[in-house]
N, C-alpha and C positions, 0 to 999 in steps of 0.2 A: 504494500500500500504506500503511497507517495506522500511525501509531508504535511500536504494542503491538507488530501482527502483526511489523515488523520486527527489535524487540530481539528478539521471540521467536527469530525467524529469527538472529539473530548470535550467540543462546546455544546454541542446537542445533548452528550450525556449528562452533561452539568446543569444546564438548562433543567432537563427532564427531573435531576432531584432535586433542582431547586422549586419546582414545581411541584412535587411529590410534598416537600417540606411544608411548603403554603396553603398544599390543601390539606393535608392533614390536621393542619392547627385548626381548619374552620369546617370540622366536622362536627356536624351535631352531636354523636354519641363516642366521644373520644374514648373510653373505656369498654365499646363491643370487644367479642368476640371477634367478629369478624375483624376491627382494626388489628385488634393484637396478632390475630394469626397474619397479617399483610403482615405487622414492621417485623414478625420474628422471623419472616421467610424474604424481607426484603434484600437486593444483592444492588450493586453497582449496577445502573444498567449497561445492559452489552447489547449490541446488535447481531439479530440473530433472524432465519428466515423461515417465515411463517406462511402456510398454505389458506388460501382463500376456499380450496372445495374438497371435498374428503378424497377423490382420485389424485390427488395429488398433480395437478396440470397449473394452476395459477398460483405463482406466490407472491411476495411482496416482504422487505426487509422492515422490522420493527426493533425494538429496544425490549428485551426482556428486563423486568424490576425487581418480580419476586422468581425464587428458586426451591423447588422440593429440598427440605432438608432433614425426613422422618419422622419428624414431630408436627405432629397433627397438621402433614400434609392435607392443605384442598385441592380436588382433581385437577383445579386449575391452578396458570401463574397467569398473572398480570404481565399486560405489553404494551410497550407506549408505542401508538401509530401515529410516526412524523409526520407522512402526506394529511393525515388529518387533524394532528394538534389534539389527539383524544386519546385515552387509556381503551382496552379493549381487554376481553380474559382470552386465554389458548387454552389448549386442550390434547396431550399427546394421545393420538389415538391406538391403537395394539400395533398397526405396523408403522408404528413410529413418527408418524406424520404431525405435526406441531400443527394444531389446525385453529384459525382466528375466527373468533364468534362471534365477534361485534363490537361495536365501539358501543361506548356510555360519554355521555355527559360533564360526567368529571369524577373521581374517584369518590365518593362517598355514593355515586349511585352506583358501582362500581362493585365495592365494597359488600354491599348488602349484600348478605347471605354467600356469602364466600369462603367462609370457616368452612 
């Protein structure tokens, strides 16, 4: 990867938790479940590529934020989608396929019921 595209890549991820940080403060229910299980499965985000339809034919590069880490894994990880400036949940499917389910609004609709 070439220097540019890289800083590009370190200002986007920076970006993305400093955004992660701002919404978080201005969550209605800052002591769920569901928040606790995000910040404890939260990672750096990294960009990583995700499938738009379960055959595996259309993808699109996003920013992974949270990571399975055995403890009270949720089926899903959160991804931040650049082209649309929106958080979205994945979903690894049995043959492996990282598949994007939709974007939400902002992370506390997000959130909800994600434990």
């Amino acid at each position: 990867m070439n220097k540019v595209l890289c800083v590009i890549r370190i200002m986007i991820e920076s970006q993305i938790d400093e955004l992660i940080d701002r919404e978080l403060k201005s969550i209605s229910y800052p002591n769920s479940i569901d928040v606790q299980c995000f910040k404890s499965h939260r990672i750096k985000p990294c960009l990583i590529n995700v499938c738009l339809d379960c055959d595996g034919i259309n993808w699109k590069d996003c920013y992974l934020v949270t990571e399975h880490n055995g403890i009270n894994d949720s089926p899903y990880r959160v991804i931040f989608d650049p082209e649309h400036n929106m958080f979205a949940r994945e979903i690894t499917l049995q043959n492996a396929v990282a598949l994007y389910l939709g974007r939400y609004p902002g992370l506390e609709a997000l959130l909800d019921d994600f434990a």
